[in-house]
Each structure stands twice: as structure tokens, then as C-alpha cells.
N, C-alpha and C positions, 0 to 999 in steps of 0.2 A: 465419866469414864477415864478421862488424861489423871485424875487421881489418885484411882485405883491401879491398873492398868499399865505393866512396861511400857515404855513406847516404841520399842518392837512389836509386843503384840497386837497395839493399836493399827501398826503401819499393814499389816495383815489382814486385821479386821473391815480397814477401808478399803483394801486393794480388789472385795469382794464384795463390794456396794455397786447398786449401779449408777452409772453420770450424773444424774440430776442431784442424788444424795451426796457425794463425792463434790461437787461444785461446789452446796449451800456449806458443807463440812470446810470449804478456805477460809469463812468467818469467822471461825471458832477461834483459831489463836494463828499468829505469828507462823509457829513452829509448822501448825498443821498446813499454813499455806503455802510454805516454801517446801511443804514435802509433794503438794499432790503439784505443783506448781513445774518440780523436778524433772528432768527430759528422762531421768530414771524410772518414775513414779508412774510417769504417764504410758512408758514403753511398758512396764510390767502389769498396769492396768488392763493393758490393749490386749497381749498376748494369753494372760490369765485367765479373765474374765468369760463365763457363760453364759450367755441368753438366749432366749427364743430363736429359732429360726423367723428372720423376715424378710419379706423383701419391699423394694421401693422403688416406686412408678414414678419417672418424672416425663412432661411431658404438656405440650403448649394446649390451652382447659379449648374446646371450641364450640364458639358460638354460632349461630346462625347469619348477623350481620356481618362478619369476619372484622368486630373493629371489638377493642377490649379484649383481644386477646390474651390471658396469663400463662406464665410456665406455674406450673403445678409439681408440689409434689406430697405422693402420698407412702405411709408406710405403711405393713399389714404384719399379722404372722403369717410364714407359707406353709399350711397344715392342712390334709387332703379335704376337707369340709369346705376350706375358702369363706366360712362362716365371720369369719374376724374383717373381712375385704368390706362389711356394709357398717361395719363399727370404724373406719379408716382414719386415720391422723393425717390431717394435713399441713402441709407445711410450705407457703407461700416462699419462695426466695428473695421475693425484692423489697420482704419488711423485715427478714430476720438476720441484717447486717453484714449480707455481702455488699461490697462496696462498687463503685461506680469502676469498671475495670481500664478507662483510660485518667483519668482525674490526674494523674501524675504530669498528664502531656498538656495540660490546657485544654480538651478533650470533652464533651460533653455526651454521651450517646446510651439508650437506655439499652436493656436488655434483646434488645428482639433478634438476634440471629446466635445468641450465648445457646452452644450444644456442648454434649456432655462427652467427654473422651474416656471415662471408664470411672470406675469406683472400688476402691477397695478400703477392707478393714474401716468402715465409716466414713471415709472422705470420698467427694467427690471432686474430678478434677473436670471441669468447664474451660469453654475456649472462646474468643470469639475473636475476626479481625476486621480493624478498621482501614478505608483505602477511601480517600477523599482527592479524587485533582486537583479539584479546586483549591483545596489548599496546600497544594503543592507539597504532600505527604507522600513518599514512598510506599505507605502502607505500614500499619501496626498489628502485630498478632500478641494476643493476651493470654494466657491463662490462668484461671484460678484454683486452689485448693478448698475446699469449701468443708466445713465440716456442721453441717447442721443441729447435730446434738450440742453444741456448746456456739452455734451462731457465732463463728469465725471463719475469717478467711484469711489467703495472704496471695501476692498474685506474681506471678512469671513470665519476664519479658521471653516471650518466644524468637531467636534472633533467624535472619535467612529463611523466611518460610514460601516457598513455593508457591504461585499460584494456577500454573497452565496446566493444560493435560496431560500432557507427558514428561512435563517437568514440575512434579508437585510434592508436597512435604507431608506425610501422616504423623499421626501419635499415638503416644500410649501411656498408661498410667497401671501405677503397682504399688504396693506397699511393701518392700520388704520384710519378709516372716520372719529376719531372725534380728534386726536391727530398727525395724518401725519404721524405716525410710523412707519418706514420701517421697518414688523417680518417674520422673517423666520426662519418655524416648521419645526425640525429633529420627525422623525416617525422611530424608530427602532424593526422592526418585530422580536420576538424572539423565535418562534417556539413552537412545543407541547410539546418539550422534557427538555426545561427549568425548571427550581425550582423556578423560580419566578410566585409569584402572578399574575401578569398581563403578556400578552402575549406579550404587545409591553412597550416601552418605550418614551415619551414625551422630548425633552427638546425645549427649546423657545429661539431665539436672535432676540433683538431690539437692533434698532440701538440706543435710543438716551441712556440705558445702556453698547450697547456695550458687553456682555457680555452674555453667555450661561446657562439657567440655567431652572431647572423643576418646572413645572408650578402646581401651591398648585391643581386645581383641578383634582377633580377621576378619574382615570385611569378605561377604561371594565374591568368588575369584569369575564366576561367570553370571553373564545376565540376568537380572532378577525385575521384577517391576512388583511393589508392595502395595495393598492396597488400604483404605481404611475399617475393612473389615475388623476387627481384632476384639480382645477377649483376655482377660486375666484367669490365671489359676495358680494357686499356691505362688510357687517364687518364680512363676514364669508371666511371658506378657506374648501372644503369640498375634501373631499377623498373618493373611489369605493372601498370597499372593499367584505370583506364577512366571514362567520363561517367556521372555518376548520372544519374536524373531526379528521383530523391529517397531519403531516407535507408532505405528499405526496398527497395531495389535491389539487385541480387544481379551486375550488369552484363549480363543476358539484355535482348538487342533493344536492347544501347545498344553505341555504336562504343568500341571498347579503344583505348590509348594507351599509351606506355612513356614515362616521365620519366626522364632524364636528369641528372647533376650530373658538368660536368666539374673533374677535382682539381687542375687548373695554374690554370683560370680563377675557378674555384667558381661556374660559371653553371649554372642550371636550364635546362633545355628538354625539352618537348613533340614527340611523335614520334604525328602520325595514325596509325593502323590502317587498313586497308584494310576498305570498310565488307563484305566477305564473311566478317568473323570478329566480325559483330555480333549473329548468331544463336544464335550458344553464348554458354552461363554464363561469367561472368568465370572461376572456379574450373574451368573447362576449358581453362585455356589454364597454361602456365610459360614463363620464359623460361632461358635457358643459352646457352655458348660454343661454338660448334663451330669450328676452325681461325682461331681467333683474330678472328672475326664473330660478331655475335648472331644469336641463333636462338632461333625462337618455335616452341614443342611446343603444340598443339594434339589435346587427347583426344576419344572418344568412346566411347561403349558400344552392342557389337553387339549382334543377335537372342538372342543365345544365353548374354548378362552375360556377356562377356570385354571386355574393353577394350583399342581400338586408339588410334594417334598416327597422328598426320602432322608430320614435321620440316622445318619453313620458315628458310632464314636470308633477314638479310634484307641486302639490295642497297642500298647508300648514293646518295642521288639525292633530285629533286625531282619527283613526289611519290616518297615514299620506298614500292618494292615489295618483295616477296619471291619466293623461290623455292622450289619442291616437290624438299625432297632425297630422301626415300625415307618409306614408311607401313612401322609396324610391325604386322602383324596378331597379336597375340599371343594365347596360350593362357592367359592371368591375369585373375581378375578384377579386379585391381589393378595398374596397369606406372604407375611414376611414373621419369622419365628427369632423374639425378641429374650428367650433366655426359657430355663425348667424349674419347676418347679424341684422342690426337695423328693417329690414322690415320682421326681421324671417324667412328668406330665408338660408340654409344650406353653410357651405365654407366648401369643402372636397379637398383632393388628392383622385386622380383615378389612379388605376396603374391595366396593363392585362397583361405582356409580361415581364418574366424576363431577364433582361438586356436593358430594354425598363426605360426613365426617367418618374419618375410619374409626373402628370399632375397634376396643381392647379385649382380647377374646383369650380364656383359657380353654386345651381342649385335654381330652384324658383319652390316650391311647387303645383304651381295653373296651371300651362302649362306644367309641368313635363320637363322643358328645362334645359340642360345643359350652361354653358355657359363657356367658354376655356379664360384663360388667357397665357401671354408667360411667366410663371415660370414653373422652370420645374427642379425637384428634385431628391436624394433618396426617398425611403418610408420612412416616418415616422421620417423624417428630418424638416418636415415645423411645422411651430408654428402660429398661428394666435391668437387678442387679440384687444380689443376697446385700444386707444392708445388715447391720450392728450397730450399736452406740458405742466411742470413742471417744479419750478424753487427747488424742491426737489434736497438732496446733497449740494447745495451752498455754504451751512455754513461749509461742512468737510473739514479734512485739502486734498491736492493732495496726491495722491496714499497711502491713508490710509490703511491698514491694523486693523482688529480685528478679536477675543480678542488682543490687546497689544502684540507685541512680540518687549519681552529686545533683 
């Protein structure tokens, strides 16, 4: 083809391959590897490229001894049949060269408390911290970027991260849509009882600075307490939060709120609640994606300990409302709603029985049908998320490390 062929046209031709073909094409010559290899090449890969809807289940496999436990992870197409879900591709984490996330520090510790803080445009971003007395360790917070289509990672020292309850630190992870930016927002709750102006704290790390640092826009001028609910969409990353009135607040009888941070702008904003969802516990409420809008799950528990939802998105305007898509009345004493399918249909875990492994359950709104897959969990172990192949990371060096450590 290099031949025949301008090498304009070629760079066209490959930009509409997908990853795995694009990968084995670096061997071909010199030239072609320093093109796909390019932070150019790989951003216009990302943003150009078409494929299947999929999505991808990660989530720790469970057994009945409770020892051999593994995180899992699998991908599907998401297409109303769910036919493609018994064909699934799996893809183990701790053999396809994520690296050991403390190694840097003299550090030994395997994967078992590594959760997943959000996913976009093919990466995922993972966290996990370490806290040893013993060794007379302040505590360590990690994260990593993880891109599974091309088995790389690179990992980020999380600084100042929060452990108590009312003085604790969340995240978030984004891809910027117009730059490929891999950011991830530290959120540091700081309680009622601080001297500081704001109640929380802001800092931002992108990759292609590498570095940690606070973002020029306004911080809430009043109370806010953030939680780790949160959810990516397009160039936003939104957070469930809500008004304390003081640091033993649990958000019952106070008005909810979702923060905002957009990734082209890096502005924060503040999004009211409608004060009919001020009468339930903050922790009764999540938020998630439905057809590419947010959507606020709102739980409750009936006469009988089952627990039902009601699924709201919400309507972009001033004031900002919502709409009633459908209630789930379910037969669980647990339904936690983990992400929709393309066709709007709900992906939860179902758990009734403790000591019982929760079930990964899709249901379809219009026949009120459950439908049972064979994964099968803790509670609140599984992650779900629209998933793509990416030639995202390429360019970094192997087992990166940031900020920089001399």
C-alpha cells in the first residue's frame, strides 16, 4: 500500500481501523510508527472512530469460599437482544499489565481494595489507598489510568486525600471531548466546623500537564457536602451532593444539589434540586446516564423490606426540572441501578439474603421483566459504563508514574 498510495491517504486509511489492526500496522515501517505513536494521531483516532455500542462489567467474580476472589472484567455489545452478553470477552486486570500501584514507594500490596472511579472514551480510571501504622506511613492514595485495549497503564499520586466522615475527599474521571484529556477531580469535603471560606476544596490533574493544581474558577460560596455518587457525560463530570446544616447531617430535610465540573472549561457549578426530593436521606438518592442525559434514581423501601426506585432525568432549563420515566417495584431487598442500557432499559445488582452473592440483573421497563445474567458479586462491587476501544496512553512512557517522583 506505502507504495502506491500518498501518505496522506494512508494516514486516513488507518485512522479508520480499529486498535488491534492499528497496533500490529507500528511494525510496518519507522514512518508508520511515529505517526500512530503521535499524541496527534491517537487524539484523532479517539474522537473519529465508530464502533458498536458496548458496554463493560467490572466487578470482584464470587465464589462461594470467599477466598480466590478476582476483579473481572467483561465487555458485550449493548443491543436490546443482550444475545452477545453469553459470547462475553473477558479480560482479567492482574495479567494484562496494570502494574503494581504502590512499587514506586517500596510498597508491596495486591489488588484487593482497587475500585473504579469512572471511565471514559476507553480508559478507565482506578484508585486504591494504602494506610499501614505500622509502618509508620501517613497513608498512600493511588490512581490509575488503565486502558485495556492496548494493556497500559500510568498511575497518579493522589495528594491530601481525606479519610473521615465528614472530612473526606471524592473523585472523578473525564475525558475531555475536544482535547482527549485524561482529568481527574480531587473534591475535598471540609466540614462545618472549618475556617475556611468554602466548604470543599477543588484541585484538577491532567494528564498531558501532569500535574495537580486549583482550578481559577468559584468555588460555592455556601455549604455544600459532595458525595461519591457521580457519573460522566459528554464534557461534564457531575457529583450528588446536597446542603448540610451541620457536620452530623446525613442530607434528610435538607434540599440535594449536583456539582458539576466542565472539562473544556474546568468550571464548577451548582445545579438546585427540586425541593420535593428534600425529604429523603441524601443516601437515597444516585445519579447515572440514561440516553445520553442525567438521571437522578431516587429509592425507597416498602411495607414489606423490598425496595423500589423511581427513575427521573432531568430536563436542561431554568429552573432546572425533571421527569418521571418509570418506578421499578421490585422483589429485592436491595436494587442498586448501576447504569442503561442504549435502549433505556435499567443495569442493577439485586441482592435479598445476607451471605447470598448479589446478582447482576438487567430489567426492561415496558414488561417489567427481570432478566439474570451469570455474574455474581459482592454488593456494591460491580461498576458498569458504555465502553469503546482506544488508542488513548500510547504515547506515555511504560509504568509512568505522576506528578514526577525524583
Amino acid at each position: 500500500m506505502s507504495d502506491y498510495l500518498p501518505f496522506e491517504l494512508q494516514v486516513q486509511i488507518i485512522k479508520r481501523l480499529p486498535v488491534k489492526p492499528v497496533l500490529k500496522f507500528r511494525s510496518v515501517s519507522k514512518r508508520w510508527k511515529a505517526l500512530i505513536d503521535s499524541s496527534e494521531f491517537i487524539a484523532a483516532h479517539s474522537v473519529g472512530h465508530t464502533q458498536l455500542n458496548r458496554l463493560l462489567v467490572w466487578y470482584d467474580e464470587w465464589h462461594p469460599s470467599r477466598l480466590g476472589t478476582r476483579k473481572k472484567i467483561v465487555s458485550f455489545v449493548d443491543d436490546k437482544a443482550l444475545k452477545s452478553i453469553f459470547a462475553k470477552q473477558e479480560i482479567d486486570p492482574t495479567v494484562l499489565g496494570l502494574p503494581k500501584l504502590y512499587e514506586n514507594f517500596g510498597l508491596s500490596k495486591p489488588y484487593k481494595d482497587l475500585r473504579v472511579v469512572g471511565s471514559s472514551q476507553g480508559l478507565l480510571c482506578l484508585y486504591d489507598s494504602y494506610r499501614d501504622d505500622s509502618l509508620d506511613k501517613s497513608g498512600i492514595t493511588m490512581a490509575a489510568l488503565w486502558n485495556p485495549s492496548i494493556r497500559k497503564s500510568v498511575r497518579i499520586v493522589v495528594p491530601g486525600v481525606l479519610h473521615w466522615r465528614f472530612l473526606h475527599t471524592v473523585l472523578g474521571f473525564g475525558v475531555c471531548p475536544i482535547t482527549c484529556d485524561p482529568t481527574i477531580v480531587k473534591i475535598s469535603n471540609l466540614g462545618m466546623d472549618m475556617k475556611s471560606k468554602a466548604s470543599v476544596e477543588v484541585e484538577v490533574f491532567t494528564l498531558s500537564t501532569a500535574v495537580w493544581r486549583v482550578p481559577s474558577s468559584k468555588l460555592p460560596d455556601k455549604p455544600v457536602s459532595v458525595t461519591w455518587r457521580r457519573v460522566a457525560i459528554d464534557k461534564f463530570i457531575y457529583w450528588f451532593g446536597y446542603y448540610p446544616l451541620d457536620d452530623y447531617s446525613d442530607g434528610l430535610g435538607e434540599n440535594k444539589l449536583i456539582m458539576s465540573f466542565d472539562l473544556i472549561t474546568q468550571e464548577i457549578s451548582l445545579i438546585d434540586l427540586p425541593n420535593c426530593f428534600a425529604h429523603q436521606s441524601s443516601s437515597n438518592f444516585s445519579i447515572s446516564k440514561v440516553r445520553g442525559s442525567l438521571a437522578l434514581v431516587e429509592y425507597s423501601t416498602t411495607n414489606n423490606e423490598k425496595q423500589d426506585c423511581v427513575v427521573w432525568m432531568m430536563n436542561h432549563g431554568v429552573p432546572v426540572s425533571f421527569t418521571k420515566l418509570f418506578i421499578i417495584n421490585s422483589p429485592y431487598a436491595l436494587i442498586n441501578i448501576l447504569g442503561f442500557m442504549k435502549s433505556g432499559g435499567p443495569i442493577m445488582e439485586t441482592h435479598d439474603e445476607f451471605g447470598e452473592p448479589t446478582a447482576f440483573v438487567f430489567y426492561e421497563p415496558g414488561s417489567k421483566v427481570f432478566k439474570y445474567t451469570s455474574f455474581y458479586s459482592d454488593y456494591g462491587s460491580f461498576f458498569v459504563d458504555s465502553y469503546m476501544e482506544t488508542l488513548l496512553l500510547l504515547d506515555q512512557p511504560d509504568s509512568s508514574v505522576y506528578p514526577i517522583i525524583n
